[in-house]
mmCIF file of the N, C-alpha and C atoms, coordinates in Angstrom:
data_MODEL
# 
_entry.id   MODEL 
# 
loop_
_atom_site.group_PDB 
_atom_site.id 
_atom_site.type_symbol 
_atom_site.label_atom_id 
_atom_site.label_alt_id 
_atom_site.label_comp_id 
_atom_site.label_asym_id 
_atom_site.label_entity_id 
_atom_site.label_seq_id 
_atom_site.pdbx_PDB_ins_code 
_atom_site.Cartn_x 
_atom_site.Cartn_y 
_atom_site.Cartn_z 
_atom_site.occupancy 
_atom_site.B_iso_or_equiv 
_atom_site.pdbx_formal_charge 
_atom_site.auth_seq_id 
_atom_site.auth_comp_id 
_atom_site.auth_asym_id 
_atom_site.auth_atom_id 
_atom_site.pdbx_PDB_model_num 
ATOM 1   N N  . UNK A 1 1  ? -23.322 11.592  -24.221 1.00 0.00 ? 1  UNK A N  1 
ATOM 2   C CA . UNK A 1 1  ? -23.283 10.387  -25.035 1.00 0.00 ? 1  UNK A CA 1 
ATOM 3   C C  . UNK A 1 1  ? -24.503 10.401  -25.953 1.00 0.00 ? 1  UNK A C  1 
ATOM 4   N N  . UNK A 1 2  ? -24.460 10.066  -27.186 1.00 0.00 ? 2  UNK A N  1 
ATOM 5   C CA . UNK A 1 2  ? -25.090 10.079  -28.396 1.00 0.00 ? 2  UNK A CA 1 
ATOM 6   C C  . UNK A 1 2  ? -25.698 8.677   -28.072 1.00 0.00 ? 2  UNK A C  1 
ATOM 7   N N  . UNK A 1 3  ? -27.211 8.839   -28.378 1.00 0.00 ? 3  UNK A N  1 
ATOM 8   C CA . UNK A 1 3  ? -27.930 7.602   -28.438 1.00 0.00 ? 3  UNK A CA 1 
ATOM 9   C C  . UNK A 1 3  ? -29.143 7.359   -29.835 1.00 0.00 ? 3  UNK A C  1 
ATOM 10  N N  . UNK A 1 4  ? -29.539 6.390   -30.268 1.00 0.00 ? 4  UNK A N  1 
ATOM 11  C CA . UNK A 1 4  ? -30.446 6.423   -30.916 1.00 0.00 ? 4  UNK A CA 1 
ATOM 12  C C  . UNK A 1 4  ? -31.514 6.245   -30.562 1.00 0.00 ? 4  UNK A C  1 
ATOM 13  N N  . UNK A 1 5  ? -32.390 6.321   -31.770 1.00 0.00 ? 5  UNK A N  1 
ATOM 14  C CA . UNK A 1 5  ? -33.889 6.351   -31.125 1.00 0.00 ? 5  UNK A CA 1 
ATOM 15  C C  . UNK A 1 5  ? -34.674 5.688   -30.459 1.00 0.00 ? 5  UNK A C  1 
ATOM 16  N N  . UNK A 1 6  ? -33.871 4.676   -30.094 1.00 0.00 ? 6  UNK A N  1 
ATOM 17  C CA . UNK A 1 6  ? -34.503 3.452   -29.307 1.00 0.00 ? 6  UNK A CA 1 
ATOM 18  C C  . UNK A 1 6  ? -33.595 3.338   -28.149 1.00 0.00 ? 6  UNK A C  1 
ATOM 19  N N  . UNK A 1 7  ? -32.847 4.332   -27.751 1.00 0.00 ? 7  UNK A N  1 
ATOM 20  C CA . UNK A 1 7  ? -32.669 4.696   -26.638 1.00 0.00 ? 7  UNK A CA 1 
ATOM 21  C C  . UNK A 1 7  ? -30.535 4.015   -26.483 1.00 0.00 ? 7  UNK A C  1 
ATOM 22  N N  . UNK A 1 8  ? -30.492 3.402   -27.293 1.00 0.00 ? 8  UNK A N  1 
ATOM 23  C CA . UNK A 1 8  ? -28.769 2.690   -27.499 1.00 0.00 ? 8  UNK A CA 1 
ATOM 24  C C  . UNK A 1 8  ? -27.645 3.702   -27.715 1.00 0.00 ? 8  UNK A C  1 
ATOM 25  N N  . UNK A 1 9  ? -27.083 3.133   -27.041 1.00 0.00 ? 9  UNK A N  1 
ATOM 26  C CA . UNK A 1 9  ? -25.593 4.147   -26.824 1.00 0.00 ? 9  UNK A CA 1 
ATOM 27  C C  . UNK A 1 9  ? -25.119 4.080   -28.243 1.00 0.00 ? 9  UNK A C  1 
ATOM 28  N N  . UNK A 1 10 ? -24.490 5.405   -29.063 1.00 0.00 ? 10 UNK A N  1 
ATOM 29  C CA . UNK A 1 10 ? -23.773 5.104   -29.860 1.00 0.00 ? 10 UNK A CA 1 
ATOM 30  C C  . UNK A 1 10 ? -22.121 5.304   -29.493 1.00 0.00 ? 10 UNK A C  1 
ATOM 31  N N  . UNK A 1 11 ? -21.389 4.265   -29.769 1.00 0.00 ? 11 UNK A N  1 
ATOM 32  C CA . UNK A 1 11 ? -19.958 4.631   -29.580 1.00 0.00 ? 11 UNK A CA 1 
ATOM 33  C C  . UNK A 1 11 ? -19.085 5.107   -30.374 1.00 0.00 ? 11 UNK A C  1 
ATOM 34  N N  . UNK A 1 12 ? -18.621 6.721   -29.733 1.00 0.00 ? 12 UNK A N  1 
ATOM 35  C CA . UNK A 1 12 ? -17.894 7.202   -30.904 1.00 0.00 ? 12 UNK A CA 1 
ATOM 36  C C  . UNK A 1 12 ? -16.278 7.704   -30.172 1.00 0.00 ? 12 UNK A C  1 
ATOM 37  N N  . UNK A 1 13 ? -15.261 7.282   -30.291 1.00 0.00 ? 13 UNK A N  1 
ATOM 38  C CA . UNK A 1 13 ? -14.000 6.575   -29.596 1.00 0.00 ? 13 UNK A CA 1 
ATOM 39  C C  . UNK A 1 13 ? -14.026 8.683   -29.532 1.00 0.00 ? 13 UNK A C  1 
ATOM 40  N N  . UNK A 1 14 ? -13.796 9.738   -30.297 1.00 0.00 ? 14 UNK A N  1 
ATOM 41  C CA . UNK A 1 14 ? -13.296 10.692  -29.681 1.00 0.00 ? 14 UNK A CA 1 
ATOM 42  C C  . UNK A 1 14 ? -14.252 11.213  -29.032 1.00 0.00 ? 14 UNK A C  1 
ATOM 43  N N  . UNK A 1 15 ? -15.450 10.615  -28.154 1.00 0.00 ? 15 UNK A N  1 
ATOM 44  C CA . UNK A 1 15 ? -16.361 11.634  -27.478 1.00 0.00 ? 15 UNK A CA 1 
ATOM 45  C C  . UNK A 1 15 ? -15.840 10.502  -25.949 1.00 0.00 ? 15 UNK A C  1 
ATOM 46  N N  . UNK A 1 16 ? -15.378 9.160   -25.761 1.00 0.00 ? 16 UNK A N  1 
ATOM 47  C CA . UNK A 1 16 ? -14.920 8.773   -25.178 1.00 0.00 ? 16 UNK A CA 1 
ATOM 48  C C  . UNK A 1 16 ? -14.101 9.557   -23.434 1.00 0.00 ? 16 UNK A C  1 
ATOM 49  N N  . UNK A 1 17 ? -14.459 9.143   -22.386 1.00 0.00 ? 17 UNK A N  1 
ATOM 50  C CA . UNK A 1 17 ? -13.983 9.808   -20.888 1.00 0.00 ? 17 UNK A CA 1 
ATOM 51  C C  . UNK A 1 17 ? -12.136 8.867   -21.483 1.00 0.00 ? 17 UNK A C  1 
ATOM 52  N N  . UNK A 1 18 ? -11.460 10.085  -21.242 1.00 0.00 ? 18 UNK A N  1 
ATOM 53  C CA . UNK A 1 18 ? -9.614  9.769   -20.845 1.00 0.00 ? 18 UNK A CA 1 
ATOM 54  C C  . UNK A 1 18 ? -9.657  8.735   -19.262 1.00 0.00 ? 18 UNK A C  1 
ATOM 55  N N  . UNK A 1 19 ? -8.551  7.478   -20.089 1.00 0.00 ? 19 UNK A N  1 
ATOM 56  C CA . UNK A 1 19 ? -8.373  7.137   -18.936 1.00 0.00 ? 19 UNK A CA 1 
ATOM 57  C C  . UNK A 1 19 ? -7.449  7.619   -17.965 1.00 0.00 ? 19 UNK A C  1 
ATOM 58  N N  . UNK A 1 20 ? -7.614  7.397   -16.784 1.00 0.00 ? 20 UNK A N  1 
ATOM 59  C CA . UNK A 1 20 ? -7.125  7.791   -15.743 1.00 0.00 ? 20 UNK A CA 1 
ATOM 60  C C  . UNK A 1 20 ? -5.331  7.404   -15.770 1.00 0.00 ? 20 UNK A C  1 
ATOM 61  N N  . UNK A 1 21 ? -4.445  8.355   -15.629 1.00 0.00 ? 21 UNK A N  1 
ATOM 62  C CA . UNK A 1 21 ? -3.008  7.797   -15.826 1.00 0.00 ? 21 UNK A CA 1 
ATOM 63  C C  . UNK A 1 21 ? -2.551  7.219   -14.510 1.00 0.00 ? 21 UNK A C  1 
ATOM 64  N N  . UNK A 1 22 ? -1.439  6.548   -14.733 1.00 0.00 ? 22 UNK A N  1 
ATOM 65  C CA . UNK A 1 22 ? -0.917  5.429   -13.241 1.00 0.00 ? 22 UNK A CA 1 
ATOM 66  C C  . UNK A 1 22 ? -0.548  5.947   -12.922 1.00 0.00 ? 22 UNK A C  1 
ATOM 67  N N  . UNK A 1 23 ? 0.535   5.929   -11.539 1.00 0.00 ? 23 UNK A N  1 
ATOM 68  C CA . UNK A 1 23 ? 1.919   6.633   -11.156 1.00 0.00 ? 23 UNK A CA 1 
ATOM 69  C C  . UNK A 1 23 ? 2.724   5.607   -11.187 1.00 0.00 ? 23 UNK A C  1 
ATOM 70  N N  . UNK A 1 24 ? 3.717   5.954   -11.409 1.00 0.00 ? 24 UNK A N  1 
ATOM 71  C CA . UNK A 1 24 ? 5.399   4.965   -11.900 1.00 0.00 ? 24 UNK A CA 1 
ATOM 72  C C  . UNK A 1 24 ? 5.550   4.510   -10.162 1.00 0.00 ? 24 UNK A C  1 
ATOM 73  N N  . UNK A 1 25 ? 5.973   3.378   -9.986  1.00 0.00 ? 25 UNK A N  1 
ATOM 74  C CA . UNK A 1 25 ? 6.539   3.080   -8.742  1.00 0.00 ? 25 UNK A CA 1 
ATOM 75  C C  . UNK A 1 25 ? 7.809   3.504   -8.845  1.00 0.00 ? 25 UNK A C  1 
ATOM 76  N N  . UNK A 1 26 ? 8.036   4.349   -7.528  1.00 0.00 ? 26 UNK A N  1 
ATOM 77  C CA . UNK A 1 26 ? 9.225   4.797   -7.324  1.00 0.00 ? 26 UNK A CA 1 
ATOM 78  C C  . UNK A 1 26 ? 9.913   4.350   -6.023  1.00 0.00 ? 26 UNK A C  1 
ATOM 79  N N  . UNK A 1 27 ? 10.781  2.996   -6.307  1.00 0.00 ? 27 UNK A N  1 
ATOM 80  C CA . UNK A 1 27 ? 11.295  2.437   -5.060  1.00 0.00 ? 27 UNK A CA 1 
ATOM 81  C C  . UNK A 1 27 ? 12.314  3.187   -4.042  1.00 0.00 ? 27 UNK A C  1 
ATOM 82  N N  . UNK A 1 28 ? 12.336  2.965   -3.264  1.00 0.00 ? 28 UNK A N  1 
ATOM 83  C CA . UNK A 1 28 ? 13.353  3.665   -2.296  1.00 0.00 ? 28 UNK A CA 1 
ATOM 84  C C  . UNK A 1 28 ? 14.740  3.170   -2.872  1.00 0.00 ? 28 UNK A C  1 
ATOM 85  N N  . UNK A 1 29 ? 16.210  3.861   -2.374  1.00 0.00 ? 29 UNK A N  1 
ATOM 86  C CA . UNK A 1 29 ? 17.177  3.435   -2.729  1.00 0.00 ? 29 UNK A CA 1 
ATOM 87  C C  . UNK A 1 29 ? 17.669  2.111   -2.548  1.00 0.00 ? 29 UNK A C  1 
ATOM 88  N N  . UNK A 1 30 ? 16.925  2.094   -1.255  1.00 0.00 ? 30 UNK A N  1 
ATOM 89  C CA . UNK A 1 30 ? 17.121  0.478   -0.618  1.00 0.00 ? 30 UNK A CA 1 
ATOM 90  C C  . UNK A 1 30 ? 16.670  -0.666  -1.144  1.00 0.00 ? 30 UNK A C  1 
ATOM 91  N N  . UNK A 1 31 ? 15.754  -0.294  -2.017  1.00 0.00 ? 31 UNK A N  1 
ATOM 92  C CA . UNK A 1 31 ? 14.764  -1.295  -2.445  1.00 0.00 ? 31 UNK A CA 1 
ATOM 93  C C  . UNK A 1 31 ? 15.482  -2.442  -3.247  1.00 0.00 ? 31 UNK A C  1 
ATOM 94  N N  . UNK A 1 32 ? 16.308  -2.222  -4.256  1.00 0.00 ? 32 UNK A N  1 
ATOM 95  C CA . UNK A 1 32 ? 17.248  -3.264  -5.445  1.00 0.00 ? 32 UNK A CA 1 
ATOM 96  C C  . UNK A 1 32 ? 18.300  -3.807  -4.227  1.00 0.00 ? 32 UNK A C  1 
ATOM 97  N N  . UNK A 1 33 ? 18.811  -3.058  -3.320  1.00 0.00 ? 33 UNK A N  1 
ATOM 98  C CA . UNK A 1 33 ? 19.763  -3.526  -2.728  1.00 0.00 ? 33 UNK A CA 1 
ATOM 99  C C  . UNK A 1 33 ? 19.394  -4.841  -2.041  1.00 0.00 ? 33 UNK A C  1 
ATOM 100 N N  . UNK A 1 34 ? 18.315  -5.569  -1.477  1.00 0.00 ? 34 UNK A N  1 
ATOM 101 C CA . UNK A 1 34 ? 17.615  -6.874  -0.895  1.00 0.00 ? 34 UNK A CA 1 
ATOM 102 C C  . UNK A 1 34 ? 16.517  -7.458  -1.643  1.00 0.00 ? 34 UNK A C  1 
ATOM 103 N N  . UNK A 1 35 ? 16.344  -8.737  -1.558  1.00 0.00 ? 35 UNK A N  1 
ATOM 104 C CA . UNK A 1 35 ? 16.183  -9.280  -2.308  1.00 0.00 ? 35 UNK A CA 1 
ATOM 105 C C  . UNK A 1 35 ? 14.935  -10.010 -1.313  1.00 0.00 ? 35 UNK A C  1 
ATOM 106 N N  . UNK A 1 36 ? 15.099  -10.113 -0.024  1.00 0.00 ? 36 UNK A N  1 
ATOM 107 C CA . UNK A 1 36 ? 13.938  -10.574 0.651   1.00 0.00 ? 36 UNK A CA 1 
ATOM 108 C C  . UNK A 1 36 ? 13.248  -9.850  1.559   1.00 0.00 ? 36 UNK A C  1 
ATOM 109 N N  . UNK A 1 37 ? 11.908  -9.870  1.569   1.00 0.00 ? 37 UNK A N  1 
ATOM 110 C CA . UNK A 1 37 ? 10.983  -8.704  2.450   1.00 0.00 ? 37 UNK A CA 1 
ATOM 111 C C  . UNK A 1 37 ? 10.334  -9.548  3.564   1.00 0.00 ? 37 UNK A C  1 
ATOM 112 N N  . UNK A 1 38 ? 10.567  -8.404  4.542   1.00 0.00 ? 38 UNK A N  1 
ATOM 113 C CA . UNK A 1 38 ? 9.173   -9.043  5.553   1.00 0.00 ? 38 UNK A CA 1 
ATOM 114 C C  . UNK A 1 38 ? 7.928   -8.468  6.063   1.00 0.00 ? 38 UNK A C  1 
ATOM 115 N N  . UNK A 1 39 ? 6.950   -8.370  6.061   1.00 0.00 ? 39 UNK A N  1 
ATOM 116 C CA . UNK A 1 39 ? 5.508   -7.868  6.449   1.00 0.00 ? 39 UNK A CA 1 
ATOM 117 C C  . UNK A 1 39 ? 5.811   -8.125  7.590   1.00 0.00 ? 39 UNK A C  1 
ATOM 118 N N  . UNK A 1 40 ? 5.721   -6.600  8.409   1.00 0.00 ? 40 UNK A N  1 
ATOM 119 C CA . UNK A 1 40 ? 5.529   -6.589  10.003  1.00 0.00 ? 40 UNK A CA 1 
ATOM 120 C C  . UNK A 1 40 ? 3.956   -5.809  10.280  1.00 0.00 ? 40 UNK A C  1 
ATOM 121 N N  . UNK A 1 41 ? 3.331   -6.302  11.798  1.00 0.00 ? 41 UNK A N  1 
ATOM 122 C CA . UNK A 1 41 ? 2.686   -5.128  12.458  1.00 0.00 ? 41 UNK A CA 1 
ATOM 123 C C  . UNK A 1 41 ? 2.981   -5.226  13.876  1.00 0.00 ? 41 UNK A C  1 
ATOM 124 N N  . UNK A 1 42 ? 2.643   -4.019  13.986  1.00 0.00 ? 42 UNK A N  1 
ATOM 125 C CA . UNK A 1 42 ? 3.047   -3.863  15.308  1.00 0.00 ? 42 UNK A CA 1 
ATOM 126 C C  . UNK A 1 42 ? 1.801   -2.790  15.973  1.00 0.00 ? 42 UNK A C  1 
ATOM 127 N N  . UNK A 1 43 ? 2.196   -2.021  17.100  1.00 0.00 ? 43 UNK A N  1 
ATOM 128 C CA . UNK A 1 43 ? 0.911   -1.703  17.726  1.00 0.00 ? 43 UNK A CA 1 
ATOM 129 C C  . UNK A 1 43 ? 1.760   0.201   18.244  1.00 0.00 ? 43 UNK A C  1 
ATOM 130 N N  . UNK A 1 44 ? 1.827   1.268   17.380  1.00 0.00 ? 44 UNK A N  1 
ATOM 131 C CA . UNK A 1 44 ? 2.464   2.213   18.223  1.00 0.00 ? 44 UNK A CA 1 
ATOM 132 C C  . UNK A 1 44 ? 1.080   3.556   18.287  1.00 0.00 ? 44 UNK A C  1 
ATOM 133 N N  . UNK A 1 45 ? 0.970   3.906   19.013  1.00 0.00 ? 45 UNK A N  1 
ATOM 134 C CA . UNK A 1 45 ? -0.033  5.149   19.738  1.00 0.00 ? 45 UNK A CA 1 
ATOM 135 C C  . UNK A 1 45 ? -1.421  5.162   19.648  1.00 0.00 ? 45 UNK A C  1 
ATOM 136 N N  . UNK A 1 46 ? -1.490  3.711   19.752  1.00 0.00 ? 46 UNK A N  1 
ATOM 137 C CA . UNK A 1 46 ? -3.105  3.058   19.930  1.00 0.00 ? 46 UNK A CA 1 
ATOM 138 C C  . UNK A 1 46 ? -3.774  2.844   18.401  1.00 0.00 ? 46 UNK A C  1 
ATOM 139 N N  . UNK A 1 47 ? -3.027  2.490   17.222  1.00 0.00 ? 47 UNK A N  1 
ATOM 140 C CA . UNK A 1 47 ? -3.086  2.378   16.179  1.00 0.00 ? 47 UNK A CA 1 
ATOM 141 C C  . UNK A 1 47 ? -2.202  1.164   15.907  1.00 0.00 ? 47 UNK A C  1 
ATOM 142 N N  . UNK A 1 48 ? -2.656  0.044   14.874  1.00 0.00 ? 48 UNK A N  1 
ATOM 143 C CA . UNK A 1 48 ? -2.008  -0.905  14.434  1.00 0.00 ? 48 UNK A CA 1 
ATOM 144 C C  . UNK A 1 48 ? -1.150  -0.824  13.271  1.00 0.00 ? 48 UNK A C  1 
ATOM 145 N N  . UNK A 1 49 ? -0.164  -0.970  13.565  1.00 0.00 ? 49 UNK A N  1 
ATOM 146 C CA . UNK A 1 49 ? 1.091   -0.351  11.995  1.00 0.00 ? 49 UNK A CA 1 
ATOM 147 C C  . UNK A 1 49 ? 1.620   -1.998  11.372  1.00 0.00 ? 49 UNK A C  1 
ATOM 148 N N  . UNK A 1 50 ? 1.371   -1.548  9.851   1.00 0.00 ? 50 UNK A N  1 
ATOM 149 C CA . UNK A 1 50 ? 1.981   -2.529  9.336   1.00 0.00 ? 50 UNK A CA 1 
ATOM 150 C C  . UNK A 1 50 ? 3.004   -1.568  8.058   1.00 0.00 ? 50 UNK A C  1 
ATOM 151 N N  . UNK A 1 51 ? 4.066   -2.393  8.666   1.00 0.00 ? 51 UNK A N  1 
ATOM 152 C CA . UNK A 1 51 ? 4.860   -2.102  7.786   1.00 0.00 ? 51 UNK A CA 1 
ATOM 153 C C  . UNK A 1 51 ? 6.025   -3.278  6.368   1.00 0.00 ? 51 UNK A C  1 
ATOM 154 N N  . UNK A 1 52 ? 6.566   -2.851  5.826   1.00 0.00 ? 52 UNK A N  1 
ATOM 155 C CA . UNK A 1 52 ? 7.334   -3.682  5.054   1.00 0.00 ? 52 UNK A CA 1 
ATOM 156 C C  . UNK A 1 52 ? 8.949   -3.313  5.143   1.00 0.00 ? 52 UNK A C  1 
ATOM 157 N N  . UNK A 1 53 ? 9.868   -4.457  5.688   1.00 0.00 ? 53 UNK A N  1 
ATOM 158 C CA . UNK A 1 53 ? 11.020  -3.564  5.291   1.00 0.00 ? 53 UNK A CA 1 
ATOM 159 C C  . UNK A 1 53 ? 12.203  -5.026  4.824   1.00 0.00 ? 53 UNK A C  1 
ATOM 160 N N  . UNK A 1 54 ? 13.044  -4.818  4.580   1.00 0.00 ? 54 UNK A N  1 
ATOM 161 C CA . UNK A 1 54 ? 13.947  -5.623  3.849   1.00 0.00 ? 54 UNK A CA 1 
ATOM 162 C C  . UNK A 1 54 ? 14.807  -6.705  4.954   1.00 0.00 ? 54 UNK A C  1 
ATOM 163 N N  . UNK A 1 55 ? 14.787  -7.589  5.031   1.00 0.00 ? 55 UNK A N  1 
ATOM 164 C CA . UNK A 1 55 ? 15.046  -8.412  5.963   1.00 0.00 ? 55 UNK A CA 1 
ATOM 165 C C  . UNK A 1 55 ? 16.804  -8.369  6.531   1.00 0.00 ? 55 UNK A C  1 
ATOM 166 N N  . UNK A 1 56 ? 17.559  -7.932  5.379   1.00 0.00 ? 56 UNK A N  1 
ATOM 167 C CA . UNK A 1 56 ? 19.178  -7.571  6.056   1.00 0.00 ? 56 UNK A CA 1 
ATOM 168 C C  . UNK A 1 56 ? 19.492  -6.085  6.181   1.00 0.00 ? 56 UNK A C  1 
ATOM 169 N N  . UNK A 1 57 ? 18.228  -5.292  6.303   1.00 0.00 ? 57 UNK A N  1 
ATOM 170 C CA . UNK A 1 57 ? 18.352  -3.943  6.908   1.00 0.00 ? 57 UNK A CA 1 
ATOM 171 C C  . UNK A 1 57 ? 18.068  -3.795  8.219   1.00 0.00 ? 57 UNK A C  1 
ATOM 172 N N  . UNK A 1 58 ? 18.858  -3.024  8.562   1.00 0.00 ? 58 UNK A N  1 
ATOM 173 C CA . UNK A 1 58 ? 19.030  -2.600  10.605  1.00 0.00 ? 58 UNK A CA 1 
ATOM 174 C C  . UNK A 1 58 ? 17.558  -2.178  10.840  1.00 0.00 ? 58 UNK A C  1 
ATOM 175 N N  . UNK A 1 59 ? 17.273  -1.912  10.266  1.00 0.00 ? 59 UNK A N  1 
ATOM 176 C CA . UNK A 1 59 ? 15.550  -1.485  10.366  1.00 0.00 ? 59 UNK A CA 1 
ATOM 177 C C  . UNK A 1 59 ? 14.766  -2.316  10.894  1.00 0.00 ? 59 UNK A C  1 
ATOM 178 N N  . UNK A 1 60 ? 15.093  -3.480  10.456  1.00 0.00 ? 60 UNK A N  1 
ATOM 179 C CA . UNK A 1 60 ? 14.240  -5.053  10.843  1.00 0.00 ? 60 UNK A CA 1 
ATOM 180 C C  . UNK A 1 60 ? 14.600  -5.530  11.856  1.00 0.00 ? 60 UNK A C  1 
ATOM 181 N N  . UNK A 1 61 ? 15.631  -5.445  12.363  1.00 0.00 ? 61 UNK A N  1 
ATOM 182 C CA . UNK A 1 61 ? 16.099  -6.167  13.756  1.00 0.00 ? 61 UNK A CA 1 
ATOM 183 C C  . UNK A 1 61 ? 15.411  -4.789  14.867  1.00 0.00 ? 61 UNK A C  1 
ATOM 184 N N  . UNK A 1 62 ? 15.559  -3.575  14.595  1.00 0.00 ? 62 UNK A N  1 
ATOM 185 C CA . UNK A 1 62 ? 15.065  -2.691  15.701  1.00 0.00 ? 62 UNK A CA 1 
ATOM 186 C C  . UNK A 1 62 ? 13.582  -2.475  15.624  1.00 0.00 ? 62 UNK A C  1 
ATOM 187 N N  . UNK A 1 63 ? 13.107  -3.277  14.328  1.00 0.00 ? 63 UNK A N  1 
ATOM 188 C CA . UNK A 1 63 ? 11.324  -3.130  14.366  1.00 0.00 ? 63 UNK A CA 1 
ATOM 189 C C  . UNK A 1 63 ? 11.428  -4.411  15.956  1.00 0.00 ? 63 UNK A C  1 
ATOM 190 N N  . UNK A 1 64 ? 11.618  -5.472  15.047  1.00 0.00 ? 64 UNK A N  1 
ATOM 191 C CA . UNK A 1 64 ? 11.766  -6.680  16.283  1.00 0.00 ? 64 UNK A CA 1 
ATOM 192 C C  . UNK A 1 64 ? 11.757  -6.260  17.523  1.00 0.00 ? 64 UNK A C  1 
ATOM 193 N N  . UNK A 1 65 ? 12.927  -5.541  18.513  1.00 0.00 ? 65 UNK A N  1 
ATOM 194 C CA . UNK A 1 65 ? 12.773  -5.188  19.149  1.00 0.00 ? 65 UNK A CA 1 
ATOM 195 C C  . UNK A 1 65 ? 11.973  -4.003  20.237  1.00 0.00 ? 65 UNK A C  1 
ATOM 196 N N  . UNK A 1 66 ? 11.099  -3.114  18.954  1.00 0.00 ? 66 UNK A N  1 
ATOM 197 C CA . UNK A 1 66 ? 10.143  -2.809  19.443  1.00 0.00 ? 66 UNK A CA 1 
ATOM 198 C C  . UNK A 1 66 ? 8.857   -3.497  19.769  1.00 0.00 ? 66 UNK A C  1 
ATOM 199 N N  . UNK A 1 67 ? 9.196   -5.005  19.426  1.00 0.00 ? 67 UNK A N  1 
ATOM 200 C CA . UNK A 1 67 ? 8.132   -5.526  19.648  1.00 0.00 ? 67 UNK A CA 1 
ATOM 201 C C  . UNK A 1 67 ? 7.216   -5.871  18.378  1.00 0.00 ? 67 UNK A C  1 
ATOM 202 N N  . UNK A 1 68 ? 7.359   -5.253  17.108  1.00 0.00 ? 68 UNK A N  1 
ATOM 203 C CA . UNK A 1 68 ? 6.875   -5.530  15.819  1.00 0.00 ? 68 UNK A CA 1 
ATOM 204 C C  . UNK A 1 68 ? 6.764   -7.815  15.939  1.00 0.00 ? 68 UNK A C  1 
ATOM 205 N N  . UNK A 1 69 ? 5.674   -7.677  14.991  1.00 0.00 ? 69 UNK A N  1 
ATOM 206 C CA . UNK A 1 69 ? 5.784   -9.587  14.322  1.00 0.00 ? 69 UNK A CA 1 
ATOM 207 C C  . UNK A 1 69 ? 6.080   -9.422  13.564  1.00 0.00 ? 69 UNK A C  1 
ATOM 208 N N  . UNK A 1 70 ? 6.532   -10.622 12.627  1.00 0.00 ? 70 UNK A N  1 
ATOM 209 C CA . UNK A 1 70 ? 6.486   -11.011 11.294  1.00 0.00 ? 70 UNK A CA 1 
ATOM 210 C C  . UNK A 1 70 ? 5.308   -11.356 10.764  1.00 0.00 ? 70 UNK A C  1 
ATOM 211 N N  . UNK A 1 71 ? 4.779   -11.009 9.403   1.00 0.00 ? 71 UNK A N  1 
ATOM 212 C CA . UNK A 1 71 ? 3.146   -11.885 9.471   1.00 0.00 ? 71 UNK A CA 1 
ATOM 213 C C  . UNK A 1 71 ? 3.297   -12.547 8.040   1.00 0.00 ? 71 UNK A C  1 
ATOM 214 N N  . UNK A 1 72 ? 4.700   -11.948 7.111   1.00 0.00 ? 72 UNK A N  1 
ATOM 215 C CA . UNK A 1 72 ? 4.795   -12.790 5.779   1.00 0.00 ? 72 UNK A CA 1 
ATOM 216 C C  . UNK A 1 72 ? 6.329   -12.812 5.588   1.00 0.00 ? 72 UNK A C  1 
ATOM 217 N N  . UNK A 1 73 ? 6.637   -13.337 4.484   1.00 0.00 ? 73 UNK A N  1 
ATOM 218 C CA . UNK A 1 73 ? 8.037   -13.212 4.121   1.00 0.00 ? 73 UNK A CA 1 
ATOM 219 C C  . UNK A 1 73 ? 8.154   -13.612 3.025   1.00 0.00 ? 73 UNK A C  1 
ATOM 220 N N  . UNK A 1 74 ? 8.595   -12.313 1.930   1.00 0.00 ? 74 UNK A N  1 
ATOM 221 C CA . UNK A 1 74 ? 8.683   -12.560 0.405   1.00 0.00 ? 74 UNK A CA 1 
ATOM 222 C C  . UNK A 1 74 ? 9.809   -12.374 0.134   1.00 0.00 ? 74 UNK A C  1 
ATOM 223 N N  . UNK A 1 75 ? 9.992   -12.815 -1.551  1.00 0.00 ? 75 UNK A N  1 
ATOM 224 C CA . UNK A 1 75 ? 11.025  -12.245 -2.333  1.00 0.00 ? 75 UNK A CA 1 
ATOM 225 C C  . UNK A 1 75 ? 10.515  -11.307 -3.642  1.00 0.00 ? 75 UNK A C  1 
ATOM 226 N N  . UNK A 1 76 ? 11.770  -10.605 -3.857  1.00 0.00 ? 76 UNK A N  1 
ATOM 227 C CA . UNK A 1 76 ? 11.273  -10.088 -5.148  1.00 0.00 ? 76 UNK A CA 1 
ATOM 228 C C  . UNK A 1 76 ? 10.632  -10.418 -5.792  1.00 0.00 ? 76 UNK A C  1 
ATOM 229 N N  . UNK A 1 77 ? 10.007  -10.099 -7.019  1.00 0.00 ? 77 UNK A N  1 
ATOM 230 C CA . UNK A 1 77 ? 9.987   -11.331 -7.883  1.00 0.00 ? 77 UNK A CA 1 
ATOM 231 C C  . UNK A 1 77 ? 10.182  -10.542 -9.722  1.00 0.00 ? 77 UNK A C  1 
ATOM 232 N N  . UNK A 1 78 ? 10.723  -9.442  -9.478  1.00 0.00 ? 78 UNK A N  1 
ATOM 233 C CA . UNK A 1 78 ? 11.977  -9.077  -10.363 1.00 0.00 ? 78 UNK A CA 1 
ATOM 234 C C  . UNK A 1 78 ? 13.353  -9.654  -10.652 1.00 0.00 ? 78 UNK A C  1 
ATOM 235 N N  . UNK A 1 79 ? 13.539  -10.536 -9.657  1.00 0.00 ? 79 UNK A N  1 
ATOM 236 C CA . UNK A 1 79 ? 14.779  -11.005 -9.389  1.00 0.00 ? 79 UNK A CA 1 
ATOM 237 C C  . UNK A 1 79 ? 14.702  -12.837 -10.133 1.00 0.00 ? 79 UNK A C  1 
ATOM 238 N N  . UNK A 1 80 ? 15.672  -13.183 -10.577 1.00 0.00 ? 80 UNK A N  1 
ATOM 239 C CA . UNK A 1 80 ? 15.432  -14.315 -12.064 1.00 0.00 ? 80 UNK A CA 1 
ATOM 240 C C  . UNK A 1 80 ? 15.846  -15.560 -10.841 1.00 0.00 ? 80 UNK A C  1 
# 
């Protein structure tokens, strides 16, 4: 970085650091198909798991029964 004599940054846009690029969210297939989520944790191999899964997927009733909680419950909010 270019400074002057009194020690001040000069700004010159092509000597500029690239910003860093995002990654695209890439939802699961399941994801558009429900419309409401639930935040679980649960407790499996001496580690605390939190997970997210869609509230009318079979997934959610057999977290339950492993014993998983509920700790939130959203909706999209893509959805109008």
């Amino acid at each position: 970085m270019q400074m002057t004599k009194n020690g001040i940054p000069i700004d010159i846009p092509s000597q500029r650091k690239k910003a860093p690029t995002t990654k695209k969210f890439n939802a699961h297939k399941d994801f558009y198909k429900f419309k409401r989520f639930a935040t679980m944790v649960g407790y499996e191999d001496g580690c605390n798991v939190i997970a997210t899964v869609p509230m009318g997927h079979p997934e959610f009733k057999a977290l339950l029964k492993q014993g998983y909680r509920v700790i939130d419950i959203w909706d999209r909010r893509d959805i109008a």
